[in-house]
C-alpha positions in Angstrom: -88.7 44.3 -46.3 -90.3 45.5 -43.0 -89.3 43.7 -39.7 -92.3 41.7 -39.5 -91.6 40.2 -43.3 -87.6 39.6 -42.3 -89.2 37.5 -39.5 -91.7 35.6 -41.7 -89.1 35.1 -43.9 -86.4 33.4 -41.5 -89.4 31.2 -40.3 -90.5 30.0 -43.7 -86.6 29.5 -44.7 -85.6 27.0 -42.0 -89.1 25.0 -42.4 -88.5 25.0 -46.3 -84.8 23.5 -45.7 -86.4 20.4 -42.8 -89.0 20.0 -46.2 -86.5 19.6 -48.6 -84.7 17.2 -46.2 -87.6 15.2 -45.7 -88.9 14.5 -49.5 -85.4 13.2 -49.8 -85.9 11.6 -46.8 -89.1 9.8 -47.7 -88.1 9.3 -51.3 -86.5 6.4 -49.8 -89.5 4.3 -49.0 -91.2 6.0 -52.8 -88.6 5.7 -55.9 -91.5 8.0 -57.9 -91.6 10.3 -55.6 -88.5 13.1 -55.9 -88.6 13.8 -59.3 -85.8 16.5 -59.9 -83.7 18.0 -56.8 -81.1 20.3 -57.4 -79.9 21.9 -53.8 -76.4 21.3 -52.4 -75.5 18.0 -52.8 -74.8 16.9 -49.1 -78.3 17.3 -48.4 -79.2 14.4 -50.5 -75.9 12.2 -48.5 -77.9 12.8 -45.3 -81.1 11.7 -46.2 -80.7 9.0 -43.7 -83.1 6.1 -42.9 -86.0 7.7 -41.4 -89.0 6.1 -40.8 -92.1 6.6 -42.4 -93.3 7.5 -38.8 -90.9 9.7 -38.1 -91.0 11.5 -41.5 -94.9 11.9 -40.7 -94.2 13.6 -37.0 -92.0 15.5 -38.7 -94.1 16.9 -41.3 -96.9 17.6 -38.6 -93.9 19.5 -36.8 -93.6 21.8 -39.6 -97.3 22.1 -40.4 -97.8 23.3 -37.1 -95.0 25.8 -37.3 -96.4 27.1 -40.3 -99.6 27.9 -38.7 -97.8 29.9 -36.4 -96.0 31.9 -38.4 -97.4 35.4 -39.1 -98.7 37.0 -42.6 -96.3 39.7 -43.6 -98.7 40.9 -46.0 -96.7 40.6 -49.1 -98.4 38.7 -51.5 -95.3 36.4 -52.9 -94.9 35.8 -49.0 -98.5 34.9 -49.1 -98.2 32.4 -51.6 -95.3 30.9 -50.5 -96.7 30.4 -47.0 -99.7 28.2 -48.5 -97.3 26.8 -50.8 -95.7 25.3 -48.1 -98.6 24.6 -45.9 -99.8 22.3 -49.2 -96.5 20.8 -50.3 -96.4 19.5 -46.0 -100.0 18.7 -46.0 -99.7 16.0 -49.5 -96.4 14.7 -48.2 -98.0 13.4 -44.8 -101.1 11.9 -47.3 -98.4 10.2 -49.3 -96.5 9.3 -46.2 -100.1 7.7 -45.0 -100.7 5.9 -48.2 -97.4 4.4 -48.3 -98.2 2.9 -44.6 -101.5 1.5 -46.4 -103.7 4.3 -45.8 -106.7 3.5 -48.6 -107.6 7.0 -50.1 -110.8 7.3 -52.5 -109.5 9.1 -56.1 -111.1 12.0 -55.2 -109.6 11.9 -51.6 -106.7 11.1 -53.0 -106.4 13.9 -55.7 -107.7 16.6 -53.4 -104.8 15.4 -50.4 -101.7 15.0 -52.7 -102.9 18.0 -55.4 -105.3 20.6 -54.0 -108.0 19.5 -56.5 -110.6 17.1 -57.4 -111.6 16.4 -61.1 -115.6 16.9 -62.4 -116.9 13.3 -62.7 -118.4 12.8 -65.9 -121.2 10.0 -67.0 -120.8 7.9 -70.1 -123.5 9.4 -71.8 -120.9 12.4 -71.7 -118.6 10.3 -73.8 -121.0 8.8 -76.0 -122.2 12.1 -77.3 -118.2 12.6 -78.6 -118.2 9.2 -79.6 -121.0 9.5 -82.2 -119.6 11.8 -83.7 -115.9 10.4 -84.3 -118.0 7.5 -85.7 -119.7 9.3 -88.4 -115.8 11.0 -89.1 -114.4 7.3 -89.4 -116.9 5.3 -90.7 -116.5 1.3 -91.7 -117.4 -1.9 -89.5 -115.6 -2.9 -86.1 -115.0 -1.1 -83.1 -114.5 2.4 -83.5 -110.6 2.1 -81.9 -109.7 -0.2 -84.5 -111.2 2.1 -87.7 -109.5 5.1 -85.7 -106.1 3.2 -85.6 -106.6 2.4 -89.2 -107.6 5.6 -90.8 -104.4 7.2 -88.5 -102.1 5.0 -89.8 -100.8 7.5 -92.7 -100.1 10.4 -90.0 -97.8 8.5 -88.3 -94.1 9.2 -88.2 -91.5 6.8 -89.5 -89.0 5.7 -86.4 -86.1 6.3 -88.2 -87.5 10.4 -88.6 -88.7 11.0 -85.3 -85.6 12.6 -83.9 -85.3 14.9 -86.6 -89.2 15.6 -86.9 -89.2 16.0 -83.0 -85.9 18.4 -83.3 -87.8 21.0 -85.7 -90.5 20.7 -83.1 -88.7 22.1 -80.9 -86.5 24.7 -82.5 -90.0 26.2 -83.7 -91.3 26.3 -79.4 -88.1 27.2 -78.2 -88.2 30.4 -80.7 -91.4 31.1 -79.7 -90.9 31.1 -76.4 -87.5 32.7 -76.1 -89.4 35.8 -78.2 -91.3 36.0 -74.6 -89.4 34.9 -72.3 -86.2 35.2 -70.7 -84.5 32.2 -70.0 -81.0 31.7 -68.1 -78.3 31.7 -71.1 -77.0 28.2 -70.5 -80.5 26.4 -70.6 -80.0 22.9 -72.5 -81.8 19.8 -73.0 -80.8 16.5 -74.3 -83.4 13.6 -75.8 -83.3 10.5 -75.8 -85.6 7.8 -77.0 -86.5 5.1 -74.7 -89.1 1.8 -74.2 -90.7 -0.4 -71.8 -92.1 3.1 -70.0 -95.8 3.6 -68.6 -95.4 7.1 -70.0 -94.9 8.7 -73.7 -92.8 11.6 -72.5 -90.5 12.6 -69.3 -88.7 15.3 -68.5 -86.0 15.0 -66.0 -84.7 18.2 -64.7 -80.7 17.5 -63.8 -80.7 21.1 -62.0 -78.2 23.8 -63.5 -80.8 25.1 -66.2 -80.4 21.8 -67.8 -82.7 18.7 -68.8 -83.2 15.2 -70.2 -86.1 14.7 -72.0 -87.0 10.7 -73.2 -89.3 9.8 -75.4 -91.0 5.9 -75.7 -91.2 4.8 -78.6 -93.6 1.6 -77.6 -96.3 2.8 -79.7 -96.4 4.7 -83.0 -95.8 8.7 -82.8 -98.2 10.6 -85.1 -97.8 13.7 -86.5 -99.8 15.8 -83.9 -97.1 14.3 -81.0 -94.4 16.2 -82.2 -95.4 19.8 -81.3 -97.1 18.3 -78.3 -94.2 16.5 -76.8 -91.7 19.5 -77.4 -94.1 22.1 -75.9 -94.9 19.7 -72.7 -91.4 18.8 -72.6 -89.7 21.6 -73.3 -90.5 25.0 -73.9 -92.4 26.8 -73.3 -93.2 23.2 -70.9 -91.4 21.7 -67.8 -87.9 22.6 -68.8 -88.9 26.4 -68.8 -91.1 25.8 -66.1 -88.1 24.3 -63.7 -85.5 26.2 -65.3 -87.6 29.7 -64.1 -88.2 28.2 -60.5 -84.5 27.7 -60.3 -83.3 31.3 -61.3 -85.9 32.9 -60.1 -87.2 31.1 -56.6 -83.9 29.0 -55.6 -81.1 31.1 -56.9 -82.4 34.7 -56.6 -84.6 34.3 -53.8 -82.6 31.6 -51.8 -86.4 29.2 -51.6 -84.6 26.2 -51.2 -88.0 24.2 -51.3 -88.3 24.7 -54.8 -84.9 23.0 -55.2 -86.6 19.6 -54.5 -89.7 18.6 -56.5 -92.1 16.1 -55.0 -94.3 14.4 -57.5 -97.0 13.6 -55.6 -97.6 17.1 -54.7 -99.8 20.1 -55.7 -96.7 21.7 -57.2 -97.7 18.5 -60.2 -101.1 20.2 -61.1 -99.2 23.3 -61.8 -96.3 21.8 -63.6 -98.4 19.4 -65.8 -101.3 22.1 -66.0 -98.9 24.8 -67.5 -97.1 22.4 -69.7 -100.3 21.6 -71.9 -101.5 24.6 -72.1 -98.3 25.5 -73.0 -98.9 24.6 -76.3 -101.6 27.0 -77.7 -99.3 30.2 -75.9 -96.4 28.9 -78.3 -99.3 28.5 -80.9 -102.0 30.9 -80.3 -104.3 30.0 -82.9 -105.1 26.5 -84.5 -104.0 28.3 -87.6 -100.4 29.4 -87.0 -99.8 25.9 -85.6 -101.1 24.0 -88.5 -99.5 26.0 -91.0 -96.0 25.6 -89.2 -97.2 21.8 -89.2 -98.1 21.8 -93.1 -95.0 23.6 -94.1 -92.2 21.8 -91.9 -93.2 18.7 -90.0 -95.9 16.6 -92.2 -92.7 17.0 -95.1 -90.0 16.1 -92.6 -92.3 13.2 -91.5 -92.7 12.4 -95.4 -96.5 12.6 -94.8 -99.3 13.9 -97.1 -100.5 17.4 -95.8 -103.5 17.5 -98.0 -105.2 15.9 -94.6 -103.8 17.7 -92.4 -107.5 20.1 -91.2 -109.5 16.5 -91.6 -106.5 14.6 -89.7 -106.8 17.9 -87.0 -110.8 18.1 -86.9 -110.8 14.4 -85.4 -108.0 15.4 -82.8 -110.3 17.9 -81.6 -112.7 15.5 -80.9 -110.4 13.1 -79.7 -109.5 15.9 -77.3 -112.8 16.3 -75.9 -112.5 12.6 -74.7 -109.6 13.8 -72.4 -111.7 13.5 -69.4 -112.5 9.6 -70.1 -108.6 8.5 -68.6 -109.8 10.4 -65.4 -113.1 8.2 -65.3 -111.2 5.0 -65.9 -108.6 5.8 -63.2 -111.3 6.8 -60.9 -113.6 3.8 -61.0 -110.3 1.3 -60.9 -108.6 3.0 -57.7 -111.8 3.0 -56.2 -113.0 -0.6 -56.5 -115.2 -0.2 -59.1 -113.7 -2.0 -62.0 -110.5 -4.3 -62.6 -107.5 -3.8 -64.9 -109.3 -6.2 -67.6 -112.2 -3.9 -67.3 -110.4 -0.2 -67.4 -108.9 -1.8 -70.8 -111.8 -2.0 -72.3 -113.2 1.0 -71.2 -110.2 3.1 -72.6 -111.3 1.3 -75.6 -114.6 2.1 -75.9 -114.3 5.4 -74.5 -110.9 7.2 -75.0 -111.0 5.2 -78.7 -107.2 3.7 -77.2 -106.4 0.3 -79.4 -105.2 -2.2 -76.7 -101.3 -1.9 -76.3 -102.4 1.7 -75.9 -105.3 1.2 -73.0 -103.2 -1.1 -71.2 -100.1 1.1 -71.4 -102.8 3.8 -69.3 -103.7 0.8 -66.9 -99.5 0.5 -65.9 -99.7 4.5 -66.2 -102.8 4.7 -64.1 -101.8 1.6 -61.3 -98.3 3.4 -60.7 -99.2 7.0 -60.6 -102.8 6.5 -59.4 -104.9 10.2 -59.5 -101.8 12.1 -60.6 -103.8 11.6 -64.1 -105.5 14.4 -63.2 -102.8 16.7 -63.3 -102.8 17.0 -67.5 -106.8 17.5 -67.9 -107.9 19.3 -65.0 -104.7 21.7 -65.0 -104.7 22.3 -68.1 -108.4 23.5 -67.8 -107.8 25.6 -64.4 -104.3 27.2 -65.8 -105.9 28.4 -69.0 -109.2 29.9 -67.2 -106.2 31.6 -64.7 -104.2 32.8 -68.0 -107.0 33.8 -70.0 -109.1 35.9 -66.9 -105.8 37.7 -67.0 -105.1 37.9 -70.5 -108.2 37.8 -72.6 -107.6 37.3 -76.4 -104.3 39.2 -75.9 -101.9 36.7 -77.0 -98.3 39.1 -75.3 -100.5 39.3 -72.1 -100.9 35.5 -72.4 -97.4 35.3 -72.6 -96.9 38.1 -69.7 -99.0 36.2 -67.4 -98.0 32.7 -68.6 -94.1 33.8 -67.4 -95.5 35.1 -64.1 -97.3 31.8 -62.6 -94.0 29.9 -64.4 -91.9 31.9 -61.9 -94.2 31.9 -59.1 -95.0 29.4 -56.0 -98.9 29.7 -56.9 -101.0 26.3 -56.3 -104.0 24.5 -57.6 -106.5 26.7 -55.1 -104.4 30.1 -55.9 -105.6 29.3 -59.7 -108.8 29.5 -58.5 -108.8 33.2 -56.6 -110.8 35.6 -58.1 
């Protein structure tokens, strides 16, 4: 490293460890917001009671540093530079909102994640909906005939664990095949209720995560693959478990020992884990025939409908966009809770328990929503600009931005 990097390098090191020290710092006024931290743990003993004032001349301390410090020209410097500059940037915003700051949800998103979802009309829906309605037909509203005609897919309580286990055994082989993982990676599960979410991963630091599922609402079949890839590999546990070995330990970037929730570092996280799922399955084929041959018979369900059971996800899929319109109109005003129900009703086809669960989901975590949809849509056009239809370039490419501090805008560099 030339003199000029060293120097960049020192700079960027002691504002990365005053970061760290203040999202522990403000994740004392925000219990969402550190969601995994694995630095030394004195660091999280002197998080002492700072204000949210002084946490937010702090931050504009640091951001100002930052724009000080010189470019060594090495791209991974490069990206870590505006990694930093971002991660600052959305904890002041959050540090503003918390002191009652009113943000728009496209403000909002575009402050605490470095991107701002396409707003789509209802007509956009309506076009999907009329065509789930001539796959389900019957009387009622189309939620209820959907909830209905699902019913037989869904996975008895009592063999989720052991469904979900086979789940992952199948992603974790696929992804081990590609990528190389510290030996003693681990995960637990653990099945949990009363949670605005259907999945969590909580990375405990060490290579090592706790992943809970609620069991609130029914689990179908589809869940099972989708839960362990988003979850777990080639998901956030791979995801956290590279940035450890490969940012904190090798590199000694202590920033990436602390993740902020509210942060760009989110769009990546979420954005990676869901398109996670089709680099563990690259075609619809090889995932329905590992479906049809081990889970539907672990879940004791008839696979004889298992491509007309998948050809209604797909539209269901295409409605992904509708939680993002729902969030968008509540936080802004538009609509109340009462009204965002029904919307998720009409629009996302969710039966009642399942729209209001969004509502909790949506009034807690507010535009992180975004984060699933919209990064999955901006990592796979990064992955697959790279890649093509080359699925061991996909993987190649896939292990790269896992291991690598690149944001929300860097996915979008030519």
């Amino acid at each position: 490293m030339s003199g000029s990097g060293r120097a960049t390098a020192d700079a960027m090191n002691a504002v990365a460890e005053r970061y760290v020290h203040l999202v522990l710092a403000l994740g004392q006024h925000d219990p969402d917001y550190v969601d995994a931290f694995y630095g030394p743990a004195e660091w999280k003993t002197q998080a002492t009671n700072k204000s949210l004032d002084a946490i937010g001349s702090e931050a504009a301390e640091l951001s100002a540093t930052l724009a000080k410090t010189p470019n060594a020209g090495d791209e991974l410097l490069r990206l870590r530079l505006e990694y930093l500059q971002k991660q600052i940037s959305a904890l002041a915003a959050r540090v503003r909102m918390l002191k009652g700051e009113k943000l728009k949800f496209d403000d909002e998103s575009r402050a605490l994640y470095d991107a701002v979802a396409p707003t789509f009309p209802d007509s956009h829906f309506d076009h999907i909906i009329a065509q789930l309605e001539a796959k389900i037909p019957g009387k009622g509203p189309l939620w209820e005939r959907y909830e209905k005609w699902r019913r037989p897919f869904m996975i008895p309580k009592e063999k989720l664990d052991t469904v979900f286990q086979l789940a992952i055994k199948e992603c974790r082989a696929r992804t081990l095949a590609h990528v190389a993982l510290p030996p003693n990676e681990s995960f637990t599960v653990e099945y949990v209720t009363d949670k605005p979410w259907g999945g969590y991963n909580w990375y405990k630091g060490n290579f090592h995560s706790v992943i809970q599922v609620n069991t609130d609402l029914p689990t179908y079949i589809d869940r099972a693959v989708d839960l362990a890839a988003h979850e777990g590999y080639p998901g956030h546990h791979v995801y956290n478990s590279l940035l450890e070995k490969n940012l904190v330990r090798d590199r000694g970037w202590m920033e990436f020992s602390a993740y902020a929730l509210f942060s760009p570092q989110s769009l990546v996280a979420e954005g990676t884990a869901n398109f996670g799922r089709e680099v563990a399955f690259p075609t619809k084929t090889e995932r329905m025939k590992f479906e049809k041959e081990v889970l539907f018979p672990a879940a004791g369900i008839d696979a004889s409908r298992a491509d007309e059971y998948y050809a209604v996800q797909d539209l269901m899929k295409q409605l992904d966009y509708a939680a993002n319109e729902a969030a968008r109109r509540l936080i802004n005003g538009e609509i109340d809770e009462s009204a965002a129900v029904q919307w998720l009703q009409k629009y996302a086809v969710m039966e009642p328990a399942r729209a209001q669960q969004r509502v909790k989901f949506i009034r807690r975590y507010r535009s992180y929503v975004i984060n699933y949809n919209l990064g999955e849509d901006m990592v796979r056009r990064y992955i697959e600009k790279r890649s093509g239809t080359d699925p061991e370039k996909r993987w190649s490419e896939f292990g790269k931005l896992l291991s690598s501090p690149r944001l929300p805008s860097g996915l979008q560099e030519k």
